[in-house]
N, C-alpha and C positions, 0 to 999 in steps of 0.2 A: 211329341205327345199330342193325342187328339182334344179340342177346346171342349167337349165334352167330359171328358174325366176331370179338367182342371174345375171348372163348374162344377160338377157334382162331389170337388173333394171341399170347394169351398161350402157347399150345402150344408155338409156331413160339419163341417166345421162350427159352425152358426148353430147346429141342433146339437151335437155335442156341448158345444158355450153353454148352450141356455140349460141342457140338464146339467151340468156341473157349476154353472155360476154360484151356488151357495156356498160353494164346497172350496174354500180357496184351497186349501192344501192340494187333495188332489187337481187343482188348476195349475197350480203349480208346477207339478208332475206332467202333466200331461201337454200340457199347452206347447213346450219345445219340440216334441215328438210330432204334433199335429204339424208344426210352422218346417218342420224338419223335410216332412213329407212334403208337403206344400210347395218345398221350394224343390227336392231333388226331382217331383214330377215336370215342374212349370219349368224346368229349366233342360227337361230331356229335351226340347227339339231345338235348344243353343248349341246344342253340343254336336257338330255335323261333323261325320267322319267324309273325308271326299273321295269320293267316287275312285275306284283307282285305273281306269281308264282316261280320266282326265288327269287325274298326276302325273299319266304318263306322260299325256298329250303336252302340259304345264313345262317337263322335264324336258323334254326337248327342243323346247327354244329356249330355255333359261340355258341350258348346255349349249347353245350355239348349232346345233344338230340340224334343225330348221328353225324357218318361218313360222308365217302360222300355217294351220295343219287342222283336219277334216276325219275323225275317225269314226265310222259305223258297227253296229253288231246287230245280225238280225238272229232272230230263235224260232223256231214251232212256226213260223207263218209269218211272222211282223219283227219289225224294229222293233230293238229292247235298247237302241243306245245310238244316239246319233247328235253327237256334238263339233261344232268348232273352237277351237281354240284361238286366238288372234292376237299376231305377238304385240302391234302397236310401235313397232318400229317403223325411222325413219329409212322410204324407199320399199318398204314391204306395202302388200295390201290385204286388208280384211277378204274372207270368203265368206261369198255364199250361198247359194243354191246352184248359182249359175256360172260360177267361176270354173273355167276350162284347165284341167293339166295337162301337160305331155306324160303319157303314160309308158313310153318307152318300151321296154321287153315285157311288159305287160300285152302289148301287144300281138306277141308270138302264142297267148294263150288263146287269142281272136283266131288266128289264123289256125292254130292247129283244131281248133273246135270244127272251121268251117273243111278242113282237111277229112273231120270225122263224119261231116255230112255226107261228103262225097263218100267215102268208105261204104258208109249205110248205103249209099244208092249203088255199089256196085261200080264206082266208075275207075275205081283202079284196087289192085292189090299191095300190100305192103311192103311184099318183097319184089315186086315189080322194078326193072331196070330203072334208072330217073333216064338213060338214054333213048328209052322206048320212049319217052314225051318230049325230054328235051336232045336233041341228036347230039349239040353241041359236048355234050359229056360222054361221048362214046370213047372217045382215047383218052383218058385223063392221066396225069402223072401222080408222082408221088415222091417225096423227098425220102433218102434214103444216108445213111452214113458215108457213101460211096460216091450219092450227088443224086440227083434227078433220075427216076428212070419209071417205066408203064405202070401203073398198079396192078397187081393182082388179082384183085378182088374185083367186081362191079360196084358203083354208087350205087344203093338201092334207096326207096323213098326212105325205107323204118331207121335207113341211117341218116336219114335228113330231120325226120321226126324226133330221132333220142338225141344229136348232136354227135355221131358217132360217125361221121360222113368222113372226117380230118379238113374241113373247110374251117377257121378259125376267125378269132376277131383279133390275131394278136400276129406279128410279124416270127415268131416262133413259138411254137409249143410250150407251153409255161413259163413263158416273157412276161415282164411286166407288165400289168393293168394298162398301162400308158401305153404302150405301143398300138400302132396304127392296124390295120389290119393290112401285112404282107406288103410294109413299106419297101421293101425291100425290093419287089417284085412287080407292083402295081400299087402305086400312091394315091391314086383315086376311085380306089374301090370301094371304098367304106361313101361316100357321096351321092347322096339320091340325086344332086343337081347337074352332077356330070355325063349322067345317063337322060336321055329321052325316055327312056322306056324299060320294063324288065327283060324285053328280048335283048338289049344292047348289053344290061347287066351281065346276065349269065353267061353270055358270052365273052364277056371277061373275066369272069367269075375262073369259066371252062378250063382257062389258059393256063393256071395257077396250079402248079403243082401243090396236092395237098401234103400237110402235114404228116400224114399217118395212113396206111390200107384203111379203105374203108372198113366200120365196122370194129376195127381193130383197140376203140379207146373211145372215152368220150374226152369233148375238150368243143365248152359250149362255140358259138360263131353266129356265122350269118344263113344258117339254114332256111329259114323260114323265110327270107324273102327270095331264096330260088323256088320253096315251096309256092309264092306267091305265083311267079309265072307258072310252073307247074297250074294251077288253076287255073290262071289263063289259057293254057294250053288242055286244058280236060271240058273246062266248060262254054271257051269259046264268047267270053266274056273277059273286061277289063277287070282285074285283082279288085278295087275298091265296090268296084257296081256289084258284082259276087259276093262279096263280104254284106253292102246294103242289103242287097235284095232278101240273103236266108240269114243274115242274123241283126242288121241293124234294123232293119224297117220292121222283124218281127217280133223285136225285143221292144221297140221305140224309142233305142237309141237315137235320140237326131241330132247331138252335139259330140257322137263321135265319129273321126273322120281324117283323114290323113293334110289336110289343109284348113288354114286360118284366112275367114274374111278380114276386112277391116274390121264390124262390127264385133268379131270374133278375139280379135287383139287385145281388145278394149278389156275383155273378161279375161283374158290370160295372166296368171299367177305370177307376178316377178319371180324372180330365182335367186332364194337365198345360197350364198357361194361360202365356204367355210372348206377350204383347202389347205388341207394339214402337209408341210414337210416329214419328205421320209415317209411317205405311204405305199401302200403296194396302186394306189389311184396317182402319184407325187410321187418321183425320186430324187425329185431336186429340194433343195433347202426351204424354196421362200414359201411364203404362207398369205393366202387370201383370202379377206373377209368381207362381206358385206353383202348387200343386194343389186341385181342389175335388172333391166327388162328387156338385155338381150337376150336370144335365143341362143343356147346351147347347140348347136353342129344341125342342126334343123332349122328353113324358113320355113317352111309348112307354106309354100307355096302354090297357091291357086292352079298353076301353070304346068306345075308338075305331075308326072307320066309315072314317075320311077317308087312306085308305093312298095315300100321295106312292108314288108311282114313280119319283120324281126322288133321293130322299132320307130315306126312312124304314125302312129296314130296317137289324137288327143282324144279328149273325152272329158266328162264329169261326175261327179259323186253319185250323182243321180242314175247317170247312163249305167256306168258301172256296177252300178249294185243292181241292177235287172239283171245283166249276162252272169253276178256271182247268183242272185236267185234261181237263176234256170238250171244253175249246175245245183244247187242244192233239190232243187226239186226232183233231179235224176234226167234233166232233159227235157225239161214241161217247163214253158211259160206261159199263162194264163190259158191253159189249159189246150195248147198247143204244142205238138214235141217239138222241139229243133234240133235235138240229136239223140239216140238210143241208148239206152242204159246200157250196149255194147260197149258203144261208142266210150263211152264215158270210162268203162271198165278199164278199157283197151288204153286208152291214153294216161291214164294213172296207176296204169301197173308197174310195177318195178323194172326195168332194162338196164338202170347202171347203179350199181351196188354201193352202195349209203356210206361216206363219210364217218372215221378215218381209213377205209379200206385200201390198200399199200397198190391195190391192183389200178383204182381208182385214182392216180394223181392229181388228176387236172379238174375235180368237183370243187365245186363249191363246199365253203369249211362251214357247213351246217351239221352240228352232229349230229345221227342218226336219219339222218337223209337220205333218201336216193331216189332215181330220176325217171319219170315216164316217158310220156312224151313232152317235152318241156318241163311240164309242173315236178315241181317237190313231192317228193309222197314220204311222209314221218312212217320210218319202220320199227324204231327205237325210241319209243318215249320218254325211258328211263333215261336212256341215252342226251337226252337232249332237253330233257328235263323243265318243260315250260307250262304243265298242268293239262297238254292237248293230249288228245289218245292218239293213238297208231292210226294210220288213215286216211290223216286228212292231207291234202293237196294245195296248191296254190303256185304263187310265183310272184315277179315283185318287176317293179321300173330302175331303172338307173339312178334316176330324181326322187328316189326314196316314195313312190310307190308301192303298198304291201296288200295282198291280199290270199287267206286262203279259206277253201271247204271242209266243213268238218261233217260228213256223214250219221257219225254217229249220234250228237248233239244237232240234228238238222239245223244247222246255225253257217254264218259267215261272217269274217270280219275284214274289214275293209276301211284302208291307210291312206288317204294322201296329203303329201306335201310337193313343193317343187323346189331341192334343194339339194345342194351334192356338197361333200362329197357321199356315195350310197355310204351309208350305216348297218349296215347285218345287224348288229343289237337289239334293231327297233323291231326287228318278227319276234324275237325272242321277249322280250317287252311286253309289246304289246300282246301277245299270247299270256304270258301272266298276269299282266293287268284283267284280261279279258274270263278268263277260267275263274278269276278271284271272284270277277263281278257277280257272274252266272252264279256261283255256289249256291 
């Protein structure tokens, strides 16, 4: 209630008084009615309903989910919501402004952006060999019921880009969450620190018969960081300086980056750990809780050469919400393009058919989803039923990073915590909390 109304209903009151003061009967009558008022106005602004973006935020640490946690909403041009939540537990730390996440496959949204640059400039085609830039995939295999044998098909980029390649992050085709990538066959593949460089990667990558013909399924992996050499290989530049040069230095990202100073340590988010038995992340029994400030399967080392495109880059709330702005604005950041509303098109159009499609086994269980280039693209809103329309895009980190595009409400919203195990609930969530708010 504004201090004005209450003021002027006290006025009204005091001039009311004095012309009925003779008149005790009707004071009588009236006077309840007046005090009745008085107090159901003066007490409208005790009565606060909370925000339901921060209930949400609230709800998940109280649930063990995460730590504390950083959730944005921007609309029309500006921030309409941008809060931290901070849980206050022992071994966690407060965020804020400047506190660094690992944004994990958040990162593969980095690279296939800078993927759509090069597109726009003409410097490769979609359906383009990946053995016309990388040679090393010119024979590749393929696992087959029969055993190991040539593939049929060609690797082509647009199957590196949809996840349609059969290159996997899992030791078998719809293996469990836990498994290694292709422990079976190469145990340190999945390692940025066992490689010098991405030419040394792919080349082991090369070796590994894939899961499936190219092309033939999706079944997400590690594409995007052959994509990465791929860009070294097109522009003749190191993967990380490429990525600075056309999207960090133009966004003004400068705290996102594939390596931690010391001074950079300092600001990095403990890791709340909440490891459930019996998960499709857990097949074992036991159960781990609490916080650590060690580094999850990442040093983010100074030293290192081997930059994942899948999965190696940190960043902060700040950084982040520029590269979600550019995509909302159709490829325009401060009034500079960095990629074409082709581009854009191109990379969020549908290529693998939305969850629970029976042709589709190996998506992700978002329902009414399916797949562009990386990103999510909601094809079924009914379907999946979280107040968003049809549309919008996004993708998400390991560490329960969440963000997606919503076109049509020129808006985005944007998640982080640093905490595993991932949560799927929390898009769905934080999507209803966030459409509630807007109303």
């Amino acid at each position: 209630m504004k201090p004005s109304i209450t003021i002027l209903l006290y006025c009204n009151f005091i001039y009311i008084f004095q012309i009925i003061n003779s008149n005790i009967q009707i004071m009588k009558k009236v006077l309840p009615l007046i005090i009745g008022l008085l107090i159901l106005f003066s007490c409208e602004n005790s009565i606060k309903v909370e925000n339901p973006i921060k209930k949400f935020q609230n709800s998940l640490i109280q649930e063990g989910v995460t730590g504390s946690n950083v959730a944005q909403v921007f609309k029309d041009g500006e921030i309409i919501y941008n809060t931290i939540v901070n849980s206050g537990a022992l071994g966690d730390k407060n965020i804020d402004e400047n506190t660094i996440f690992p944004i994990w496959s958040m990162t593969k949204t980095v690279t296939t952006v800078a993927m759509m640059i090069l597109l726009d400039e003409g410097k490769y085609n979609l359906n383009d060999n990946v053995a016309d830039y990388l040679p090393e995939f010119e024979n590749i295999n393929c696992k087959g019921v029969d055993g190991v044998y040539p593939c049929n098909n060609d690797l082509k980029i647009i199957h590196l880009l949809t996840h349609r390649s059969g290159y996997t992050y899992y030791a078998n085709s719809g293996a469990n969450w836990v498994s290694t990538l292709h422990t079976d066959l190469h145990p340190a593949i999945t390692s940025p620190i066992r490689f010098n460089n991405l030419s040394d990667y792919t080349k082991a990558v090369s070796e590994i018969p894939l899961d499936f013909e190219p092309g033939s399924m999706y079944t997400y992996g590690i594409n995007q960081a052959i994509l990465g050499r791929l860009i070294e290989v097109i522009t003749e530049k190191s993967f990380y300086a490429y990525l600075k040069e056309t999207v960090f230095d133009k966004l003004g990202m400068n705290d996102t980056k594939f390596h931690l100073t010391a001074a950079d340590r300092i600001r990095f988010q403990p890791l709340r750990v909440n490891i459930k038995p019996n998960t499709a992340f857990n097949n074992s029994d036991f159960h781990l809780e609490g916080y650590t400030s060690a580094l999850d399967g990442y040093t983010y080392d100074e030293n290192n050469k081997a930059h994942f495109g899948g999965e190696g880059l940190v960043s902060t709330m700040s950084d982040f919400s520029k590269f979600c702005q550019m995509l909302v604005n159709g490829g325009v950041y401060q009034n500079e393009r960095i990629i074409s509303e082709e581009g854009i098109k191109a990379m969020t159009s549908k290529y693998t058919n939305a969850y629970p499609d029976p042709s589709e086994p190996n998506v992700f269980p978002l329902e009414g989803y399916g797949y562009g280039f990386t990103f999510s693209v909601l094809e079924d809103n009914e379907a999946w039923g979280s107040g968003a329309p049809n549309g919008i895009y996004g993708w998400s980190g390991y560490h329960n990073t969440w963000f997606w595009i919503d076109p049509t409400n020129n808006l985005y919203a944007l998640f982080m915590s640093n905490s595993i195990e991932p949560d799927f609930s929390i898009l769905k969530d934080f999507q209803i909390a966030t459409y509630n708010f807007i109303k």
